[in-house]
C-alpha positions as CSV (number, residue, x, y, z in Angstrom):
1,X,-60.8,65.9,-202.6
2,X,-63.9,67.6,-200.9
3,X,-64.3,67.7,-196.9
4,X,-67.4,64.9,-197.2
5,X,-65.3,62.9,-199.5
6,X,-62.0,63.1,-197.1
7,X,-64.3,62.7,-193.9
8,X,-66.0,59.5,-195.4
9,X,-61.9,58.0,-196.6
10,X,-61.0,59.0,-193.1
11,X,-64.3,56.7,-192.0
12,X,-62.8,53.8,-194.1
13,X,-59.2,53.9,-193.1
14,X,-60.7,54.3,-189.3
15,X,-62.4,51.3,-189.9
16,X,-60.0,49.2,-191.4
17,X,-57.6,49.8,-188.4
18,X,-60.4,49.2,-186.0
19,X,-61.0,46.0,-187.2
20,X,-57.6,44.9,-187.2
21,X,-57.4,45.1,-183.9
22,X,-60.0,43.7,-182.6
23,X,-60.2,41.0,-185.2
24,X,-56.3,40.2,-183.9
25,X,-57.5,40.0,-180.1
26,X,-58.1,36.2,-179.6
27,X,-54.9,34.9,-181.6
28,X,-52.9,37.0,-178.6
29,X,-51.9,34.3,-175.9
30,X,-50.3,37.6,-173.6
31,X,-53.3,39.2,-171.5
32,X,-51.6,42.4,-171.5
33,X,-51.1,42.4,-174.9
34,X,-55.2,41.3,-175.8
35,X,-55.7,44.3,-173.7
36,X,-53.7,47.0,-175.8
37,X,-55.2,45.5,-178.8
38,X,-58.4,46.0,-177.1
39,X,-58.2,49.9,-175.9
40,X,-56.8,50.8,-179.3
41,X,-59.3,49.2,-181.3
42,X,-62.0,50.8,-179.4
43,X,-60.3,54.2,-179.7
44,X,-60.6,53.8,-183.1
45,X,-64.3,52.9,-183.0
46,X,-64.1,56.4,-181.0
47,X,-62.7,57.8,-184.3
48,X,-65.3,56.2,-186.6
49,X,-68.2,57.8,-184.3
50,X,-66.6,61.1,-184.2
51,X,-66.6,61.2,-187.8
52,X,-69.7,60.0,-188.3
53,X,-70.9,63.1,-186.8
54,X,-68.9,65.2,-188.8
55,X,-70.6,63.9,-191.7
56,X,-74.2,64.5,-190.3
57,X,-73.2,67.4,-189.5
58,X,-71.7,68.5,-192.8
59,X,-74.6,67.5,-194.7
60,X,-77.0,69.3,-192.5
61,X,-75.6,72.5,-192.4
62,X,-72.5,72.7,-195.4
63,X,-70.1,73.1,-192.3
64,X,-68.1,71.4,-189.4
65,X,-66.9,72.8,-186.1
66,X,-64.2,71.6,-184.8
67,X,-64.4,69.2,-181.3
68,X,-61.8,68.4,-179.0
69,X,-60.7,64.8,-180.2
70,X,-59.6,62.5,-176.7
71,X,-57.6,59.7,-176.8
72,X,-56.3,57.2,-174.3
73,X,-52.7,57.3,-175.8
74,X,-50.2,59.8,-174.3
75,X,-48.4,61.8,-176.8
76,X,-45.9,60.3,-178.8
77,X,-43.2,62.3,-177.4
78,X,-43.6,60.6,-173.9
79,X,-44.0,57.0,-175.2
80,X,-40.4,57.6,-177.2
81,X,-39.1,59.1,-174.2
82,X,-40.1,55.9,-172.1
83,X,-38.5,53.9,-174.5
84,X,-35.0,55.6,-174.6
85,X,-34.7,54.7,-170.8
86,X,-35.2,50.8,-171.3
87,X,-32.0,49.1,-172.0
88,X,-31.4,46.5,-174.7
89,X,-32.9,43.3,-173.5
90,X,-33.4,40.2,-176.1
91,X,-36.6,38.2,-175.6
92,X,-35.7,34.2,-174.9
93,X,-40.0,33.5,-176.0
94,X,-41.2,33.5,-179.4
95,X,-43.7,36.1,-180.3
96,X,-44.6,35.6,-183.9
97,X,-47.8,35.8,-184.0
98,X,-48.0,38.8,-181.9
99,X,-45.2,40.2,-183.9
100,X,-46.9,40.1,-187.2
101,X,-50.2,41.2,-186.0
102,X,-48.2,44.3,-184.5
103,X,-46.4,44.4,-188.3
104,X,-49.5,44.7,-190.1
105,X,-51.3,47.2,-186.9
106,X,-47.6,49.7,-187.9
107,X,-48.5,49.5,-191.6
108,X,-52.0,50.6,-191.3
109,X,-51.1,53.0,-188.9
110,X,-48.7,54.5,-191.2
111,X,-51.1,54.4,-193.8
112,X,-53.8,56.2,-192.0
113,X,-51.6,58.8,-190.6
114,X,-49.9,59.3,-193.7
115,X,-53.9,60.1,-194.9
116,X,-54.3,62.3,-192.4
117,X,-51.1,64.1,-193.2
118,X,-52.2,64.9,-196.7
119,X,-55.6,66.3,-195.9
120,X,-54.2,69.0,-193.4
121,X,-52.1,70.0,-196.1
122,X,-54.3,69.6,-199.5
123,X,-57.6,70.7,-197.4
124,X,-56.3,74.4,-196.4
125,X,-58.5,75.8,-193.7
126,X,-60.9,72.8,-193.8
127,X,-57.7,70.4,-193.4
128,X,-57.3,71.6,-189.6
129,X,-60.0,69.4,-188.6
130,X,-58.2,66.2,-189.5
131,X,-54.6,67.4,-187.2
132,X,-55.7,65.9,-183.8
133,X,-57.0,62.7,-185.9
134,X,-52.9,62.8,-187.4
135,X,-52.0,63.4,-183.8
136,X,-53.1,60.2,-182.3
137,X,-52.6,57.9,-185.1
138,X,-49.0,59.1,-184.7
139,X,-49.4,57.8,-180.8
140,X,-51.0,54.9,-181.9
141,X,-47.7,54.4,-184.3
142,X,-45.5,55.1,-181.5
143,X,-47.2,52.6,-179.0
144,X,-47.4,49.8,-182.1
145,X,-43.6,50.8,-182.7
146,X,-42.9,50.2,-178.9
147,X,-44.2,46.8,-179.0
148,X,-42.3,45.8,-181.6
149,X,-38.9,46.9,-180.1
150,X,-39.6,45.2,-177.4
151,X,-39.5,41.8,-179.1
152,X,-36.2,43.0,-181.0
153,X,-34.7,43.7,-178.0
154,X,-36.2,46.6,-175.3
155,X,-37.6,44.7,-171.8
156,X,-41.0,45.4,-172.4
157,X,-44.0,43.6,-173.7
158,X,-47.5,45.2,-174.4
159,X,-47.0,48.0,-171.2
160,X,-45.5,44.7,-169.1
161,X,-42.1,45.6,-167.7
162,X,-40.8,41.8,-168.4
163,X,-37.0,43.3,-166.3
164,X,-35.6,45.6,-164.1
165,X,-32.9,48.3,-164.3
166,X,-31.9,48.5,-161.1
167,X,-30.4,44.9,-161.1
């Protein structure tokens, strides 16, 4: 695969997740929840724009430099560690909805990460440009993945601390 061809897949998988999210916002009744859905369907948007100018870039001048990628989402390894300190908590409310919607948000996570993963490693020295994109959509997997433990069984909800461990 060349660079324009992985930077205009990367586009389509950015995309897709984007409009996931967003596209899932009204069928969540939690506020807090609508609003995770919310910030990481816009930092995707961020993704698709940043990309977008790759590619103008690319076919101006036959090259890319690299840019410092931002993202809302904290690195994975914090969001696991705040999840090791919640204690096992079962949820008495019923979260389908939310809890497909969070299903299908892990898988396309996955699947764009996984993307991500191969073009660092099958695009050599070009590849480097796609690790901070693998970076966050690894975040983005961890928050999704912290969601969905919560309605297994953690005490929290979409960033709402629904106990406390001091009682």
């Amino acid at each position: 695969m060349t660079l324009e061809e992985a930077i205009k897949t990367a586009i389509q998988y950015e995309t897709r997740v984007r409009d996931a999210y967003l596209d899932s916002i009204d069928n969540i009744a939690d506020e807090t929840g609508r609003r995770v859905f919310e910030v990481l369907g816009n930092e995707e948007q961020g993704h698709i724009d940043h990309l977008a100018s790759l590619l103008a870039q690319w076919k101006r001048s036959g090259k890319v430099s690299p840019s410092k990628l931002k993202s809302v989402v904290p690195a994975r390894e914090m969001i696991e560690e705040g999840m090791k300190k919640l204690d096992e908590h079962l949820s008495t409310r019923d979260y389908g909805t939310e809890r497909e919607m969070l299903k299908k948000a892990l898988a396309m996570e996955q699947e764009t990460a996984s993307f991500y993963r191969r073009m660092v490693r099958e695009l050599k020295e070009e590849g480097g440009l796609f690790a901070r994109f693998l970076e966050i959509e690894e975040g983005h997997q961890a928050i999704v993945q912290a969601e969905l433990d919560y309605l297994n069984r953690t005490g929290t909800f979409f960033d709402f601390q629904e106990f406390n461990l001091e009682h």
